[in-house]
N, C-alpha and C positions, 0 to 999 in steps of 0.2 A: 075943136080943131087944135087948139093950145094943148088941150092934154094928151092928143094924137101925138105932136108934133114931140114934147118933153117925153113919152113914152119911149118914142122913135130913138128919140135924142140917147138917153139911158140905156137904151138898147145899143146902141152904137157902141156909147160909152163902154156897156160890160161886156160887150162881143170882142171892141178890140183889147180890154186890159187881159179877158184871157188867153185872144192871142197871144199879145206879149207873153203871159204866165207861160204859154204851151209852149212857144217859141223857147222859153229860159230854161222850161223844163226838158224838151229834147236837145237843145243843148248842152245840158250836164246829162244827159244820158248818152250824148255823145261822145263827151268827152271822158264820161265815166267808161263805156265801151271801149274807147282806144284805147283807153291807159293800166286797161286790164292784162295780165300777162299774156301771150300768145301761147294757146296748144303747141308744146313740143310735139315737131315732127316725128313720126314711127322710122325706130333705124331698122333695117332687113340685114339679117346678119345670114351670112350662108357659108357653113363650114361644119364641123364635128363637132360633138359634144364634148371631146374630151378639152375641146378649145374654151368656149363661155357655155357652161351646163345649164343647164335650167333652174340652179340654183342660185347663178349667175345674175340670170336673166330675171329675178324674181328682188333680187339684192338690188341693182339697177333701177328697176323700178319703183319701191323705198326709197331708194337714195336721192334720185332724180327725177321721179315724175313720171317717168318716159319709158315708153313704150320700144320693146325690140322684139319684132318678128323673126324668131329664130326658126331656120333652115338645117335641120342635119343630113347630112348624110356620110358614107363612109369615107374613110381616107383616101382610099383609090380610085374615087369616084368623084367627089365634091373638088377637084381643080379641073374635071372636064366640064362639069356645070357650067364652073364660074368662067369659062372660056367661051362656052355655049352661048350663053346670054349672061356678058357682061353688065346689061341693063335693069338683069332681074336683081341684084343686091347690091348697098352700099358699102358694106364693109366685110368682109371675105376671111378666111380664117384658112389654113391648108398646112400640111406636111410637103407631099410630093408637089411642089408650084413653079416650079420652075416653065414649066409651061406655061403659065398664067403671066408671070414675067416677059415671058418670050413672043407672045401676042398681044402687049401693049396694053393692058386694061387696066391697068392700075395708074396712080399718079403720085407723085412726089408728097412725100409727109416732110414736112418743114420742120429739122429739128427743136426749134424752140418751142414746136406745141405736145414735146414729149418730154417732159420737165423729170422725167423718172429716169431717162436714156441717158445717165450723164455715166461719161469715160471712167472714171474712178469706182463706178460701183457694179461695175461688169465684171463677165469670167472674163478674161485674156484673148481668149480666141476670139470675142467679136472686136477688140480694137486692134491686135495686132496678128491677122491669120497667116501672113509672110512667115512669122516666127517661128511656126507649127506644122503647114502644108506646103510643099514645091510650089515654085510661081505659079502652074497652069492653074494647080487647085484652090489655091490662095485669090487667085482671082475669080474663078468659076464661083466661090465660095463670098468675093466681096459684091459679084454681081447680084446676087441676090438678097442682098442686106441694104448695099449704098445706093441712093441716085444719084447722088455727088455728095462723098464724105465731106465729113464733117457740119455739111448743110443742111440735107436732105436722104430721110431715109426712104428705098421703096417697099419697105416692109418693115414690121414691129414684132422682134421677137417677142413671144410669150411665154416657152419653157426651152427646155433642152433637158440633154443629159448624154449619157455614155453605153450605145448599145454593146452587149458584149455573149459570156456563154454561161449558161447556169447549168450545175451540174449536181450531181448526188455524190453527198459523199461516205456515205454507207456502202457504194460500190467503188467508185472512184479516188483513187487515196491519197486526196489531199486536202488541205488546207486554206481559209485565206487570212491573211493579217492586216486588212486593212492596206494601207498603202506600204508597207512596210518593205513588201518583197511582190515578186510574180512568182503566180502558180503555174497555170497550164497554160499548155500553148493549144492555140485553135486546130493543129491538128490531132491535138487528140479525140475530135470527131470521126476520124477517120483510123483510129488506132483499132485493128482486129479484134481486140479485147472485146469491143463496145457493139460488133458486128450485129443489125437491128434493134442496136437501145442509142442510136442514135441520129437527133433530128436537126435538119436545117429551115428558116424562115421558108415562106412559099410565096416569095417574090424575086423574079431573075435578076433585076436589080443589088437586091442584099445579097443574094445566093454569090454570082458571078466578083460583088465587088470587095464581099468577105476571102473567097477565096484568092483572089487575088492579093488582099495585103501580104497573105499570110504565103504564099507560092513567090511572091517579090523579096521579101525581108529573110527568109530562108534562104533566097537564092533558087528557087528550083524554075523561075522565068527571068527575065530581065527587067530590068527599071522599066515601068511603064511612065507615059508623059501625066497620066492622072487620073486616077481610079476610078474616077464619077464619070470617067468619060473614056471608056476603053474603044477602040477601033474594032472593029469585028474580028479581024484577023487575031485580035490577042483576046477577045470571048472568045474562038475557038478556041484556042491551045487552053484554055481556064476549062471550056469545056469538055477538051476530051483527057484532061487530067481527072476531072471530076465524071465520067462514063463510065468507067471500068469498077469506081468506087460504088458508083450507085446499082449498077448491073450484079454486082455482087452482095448486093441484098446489105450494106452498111449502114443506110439511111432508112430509117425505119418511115419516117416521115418529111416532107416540107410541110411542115403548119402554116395555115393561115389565119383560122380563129383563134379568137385568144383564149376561150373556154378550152379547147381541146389541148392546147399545150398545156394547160394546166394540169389537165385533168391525168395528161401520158406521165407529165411528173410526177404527180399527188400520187399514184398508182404504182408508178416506181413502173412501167410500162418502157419509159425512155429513163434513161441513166445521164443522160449528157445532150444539151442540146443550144443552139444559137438561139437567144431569147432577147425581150427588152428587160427589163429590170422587175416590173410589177408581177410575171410569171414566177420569179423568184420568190418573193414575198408571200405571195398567193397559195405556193406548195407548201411554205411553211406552216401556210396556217389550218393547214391539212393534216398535219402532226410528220411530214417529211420533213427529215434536215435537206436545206439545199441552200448551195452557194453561188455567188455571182462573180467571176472569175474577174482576176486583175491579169489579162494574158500578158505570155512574155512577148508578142510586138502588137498589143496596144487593142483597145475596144475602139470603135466609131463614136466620132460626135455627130449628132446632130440637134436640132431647134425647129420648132417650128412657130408660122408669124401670122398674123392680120396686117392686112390689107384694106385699100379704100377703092374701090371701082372709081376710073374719070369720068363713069357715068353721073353719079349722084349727082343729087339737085345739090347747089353750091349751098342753100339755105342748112342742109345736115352736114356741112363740112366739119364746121367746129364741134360737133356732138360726134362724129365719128372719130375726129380725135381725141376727144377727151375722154372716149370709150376705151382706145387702143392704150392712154395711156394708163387710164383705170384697171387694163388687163397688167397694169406692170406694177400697180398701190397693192398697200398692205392687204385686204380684203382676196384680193387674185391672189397674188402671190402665196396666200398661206393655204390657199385649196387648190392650186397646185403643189406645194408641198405636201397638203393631204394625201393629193396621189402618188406620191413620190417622187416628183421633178419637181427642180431647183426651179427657182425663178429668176431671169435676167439680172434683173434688178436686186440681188442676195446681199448688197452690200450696204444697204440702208439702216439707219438705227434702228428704227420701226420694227422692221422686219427680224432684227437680230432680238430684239425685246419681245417681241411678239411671241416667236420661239422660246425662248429662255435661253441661257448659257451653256446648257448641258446638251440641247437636241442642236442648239445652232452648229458648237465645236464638231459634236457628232457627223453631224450630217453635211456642214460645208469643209470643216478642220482637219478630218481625220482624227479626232481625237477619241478617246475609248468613256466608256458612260462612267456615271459615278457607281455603279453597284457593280459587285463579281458576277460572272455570266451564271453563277451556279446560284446565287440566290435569285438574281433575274429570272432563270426556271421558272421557281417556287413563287415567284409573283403575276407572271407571266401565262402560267399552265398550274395554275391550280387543281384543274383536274386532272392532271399529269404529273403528278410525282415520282416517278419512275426518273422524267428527262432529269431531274435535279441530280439522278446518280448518271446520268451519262457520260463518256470521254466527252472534255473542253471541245475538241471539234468540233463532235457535233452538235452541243446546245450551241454553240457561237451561230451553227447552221439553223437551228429552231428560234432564233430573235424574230422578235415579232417588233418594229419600232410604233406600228400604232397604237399598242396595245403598249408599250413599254413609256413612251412619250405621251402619253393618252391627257395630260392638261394640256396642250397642245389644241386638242377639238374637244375637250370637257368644262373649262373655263378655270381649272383645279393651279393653285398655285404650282409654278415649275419646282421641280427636286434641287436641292440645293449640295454642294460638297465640290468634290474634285476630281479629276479621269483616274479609275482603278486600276492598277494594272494587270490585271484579270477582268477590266470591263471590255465589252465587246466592243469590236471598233466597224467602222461602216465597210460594208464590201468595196476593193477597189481603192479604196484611200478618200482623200480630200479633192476639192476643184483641183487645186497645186499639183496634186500627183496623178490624178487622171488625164488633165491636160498636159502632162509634160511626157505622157506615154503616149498617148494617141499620134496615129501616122497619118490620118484619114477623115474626112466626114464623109455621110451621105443625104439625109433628108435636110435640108428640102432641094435639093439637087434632082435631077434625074438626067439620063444622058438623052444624047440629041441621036443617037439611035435604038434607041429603046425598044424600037419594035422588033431588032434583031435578036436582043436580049431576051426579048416575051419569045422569041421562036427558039433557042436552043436552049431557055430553061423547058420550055414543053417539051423538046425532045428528050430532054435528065428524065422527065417525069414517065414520060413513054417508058422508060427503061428499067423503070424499078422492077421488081419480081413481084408475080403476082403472088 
């Protein structure tokens, strides 16, 4: 019975000490559990590629852990999404947004969680657009940027630049210098010369709001109150200026893909056409000289931004800021330079270092490279030696800057020296001299009758000759 009872006893004894043990041991496994980092939430990004690319979205994940479900779709398509179902994504990426503005979906970014967005190291137009556009557009232009300046922004720019005209100058005879002077005026789209070698964008928007600067600053309409936002009554009169042009077989094309302008250029197909900037570059590297015109009243700015849905779970607040600011650090910004837009944020050391001294002057200064355009040729187009005897014109027109700047995306120590003056200088000029010509922006603007627009560009198009 004694030895029942001491058995019993021992038994107690080592049942409850490993209670206790098991007890101390889920304890520190509890504690070890909590105190584990938490899975970062997956950000849903929905916008364009040319916004955060998949190269982006891979860099991101390296950097931080974390996962982003990236959405693309087209530019003229991806701010009806995000209007559709504000619920389906967190952080929103768009050109034409203004719509998305205008239905509430988005929410205030608190300046101090964009440590990149500081005043001094902007282009000009995003802290002082009074300076640059009439009040109506000035403001139309600050609604989409501020929720209340200086506090809160409802959007984060990510690029910009200066849309304008590229043309050939193997038929077309002139010249560009950099910021130096203006070439051609945008009507030379419409000059008989050019009669089916010449195209315009294929959106009613661009079509209607180009023609307009350029029908106001001549003189051939009156002052409008603000281009992004024309009244129907003065689309028409832009429109039936622009009837009779198209009716007579002038415009060979509105492009909409980007391959296809390319390609009407590279072909020498179109002579002259309304482009973005990267159609330029793209025909040269086709072995066409082609240039991107500093007109005499002025190219369009535009930018486009990320956004934060007021849907998002509060818990990804802080990661979808510190993603938007990420789109504006050294890493973004120098692959949007890749593509050829500037980056907001262009005034940063980092970023001036990252570049070198020769592509930064170039490419934000206006200043001309350190080598003559005629041995640039010969380094440029090795299997073209022919271009090295060409007229300066047109090698200045065959620069290739990714190929010319190429430690940039090789890792290659930057070129060292001082601007030649025979080095080729950037189409257009500098920020300084683009912005101080410019009369206008349009993206991310769109007008609040747009759909008038979308009907009497289709009638333009009705009208072409078959």
């Amino acid at each position: 019975m004694s030895e029942e009872k001491i058995s019993r006893r021992k038994y107690v004894k080592v049942a409850a000490g490993a209670a206790v043990a098991a007890a101390a041991i889920g304890a520190g496994a509890y504690y070890w559990y909590t105190t584990l980092p938490k899975p970062k939430p997956k950000l849903r990004y929905l916008g364009h590629a040319f916004y955060l690319p998949e190269d982006a979205v891979v860099e991101w994940k390296k950097l931080y852990d974390q996962e982003i479900e990236a959405t693309y779709q087209e530019l003229w398509v991806v701010c009806q999404t995000q209007v559709a179902d504000p619920k389906g994504w967190d952080v929103g990426g768009g050109g034409r947004y203004r719509a998305v503005i205008d239905a509430g979906v988005c929410q205030p970014i608190p300046l101090e969680k964009m440590p990149r967005w500081q005043e001094d190291k902007l282009i000009d137009l995003f802290n002082h657009s009074d300076k640059y556009f009439r009040p109506a557009q000035a403001e139309r232009f600050d609604s989409l940027l501020w929720h209340e300046r200086g506090k809160s922004l409802i959007a984060v720019p990510c690029m910009w630049n200066f849309d304008s005209v590229t043309y050939l100058p193997e038929f077309i005879p002139y010249e560009e210098k950099g910021g130096t002077k203006t070439s051609i005026s945008y009507s030379e789209l419409w000059n008989p010369e050019w009669k089916g070698r010449a195209g315009m964008q294929g959106e009613g928007f661009t079509v209607f709001s180009e023609t307009c600067n350029e029908l106001e600053a001549t003189g051939q309409i009156a002052e409008v109150e603000n281009i992004t936002g024309l009244k129907n009554s003065e689309v028409d009169e832009i429109f039936n200026f622009l009837l009779p042009i198209v009716k007579a077989g002038q415009i060979k094309t509105f492009w909409f893909k980007y391959g296809d302008i390319v390609h009407l250029l590279s072909t020498k197909e179109l002579y002259i056409s309304s482009t973005w900037q990267p159609p330029c570059f793209d025909t040269r590297k086709a072995g066409t000289p082609a240039y991107y015109a500093r007109l005499v009243n002025g190219p369009f700015f535009w930018y486009n931004s990320n956004y934060v849905s007021k849907y998002t779970d509060p818990d990804k607040l802080e990661d979808c800021y510190k993603l938007m600011n990420w789109c504006l650090d050294l890493y973004m910004s120098m692959l949007y330079t890749k593509q050829g837009y500037p980056t907001p944020a262009w005034g940063w050391d980092d970023y001036r270092e990252g570049m070198g001294p020769e592509f930064f002057d170039w490419f934000h200064m206006g200043k001309a490279t350190y080598e003559p355009i005629d041995e640039i040729m010969k380094e440029i187009w090795p299997d073209k030696p022919e271009f090295a005897e060409l007229p300066e014109r047109l090698q200045n027109a065959l620069f290739m800057p990714d190929v010319y700047f190429r430690h940039f995306w090789t890792g290659e120590p930057p070129r060292t020296g001082s601007p030649h003056p025979k080095g080729n200088l950037r189409d257009i000029g500098s920020n300084e001299d683009k912005t101080k010509i410019t009369r206008y922006f349009l993206s991310p603007d769109l007008p609040d009758n747009n759909d008038y627009y979308v009907k009497k560009y289709e009638e333009l198009l009705a009208n072409i000759p078959v």
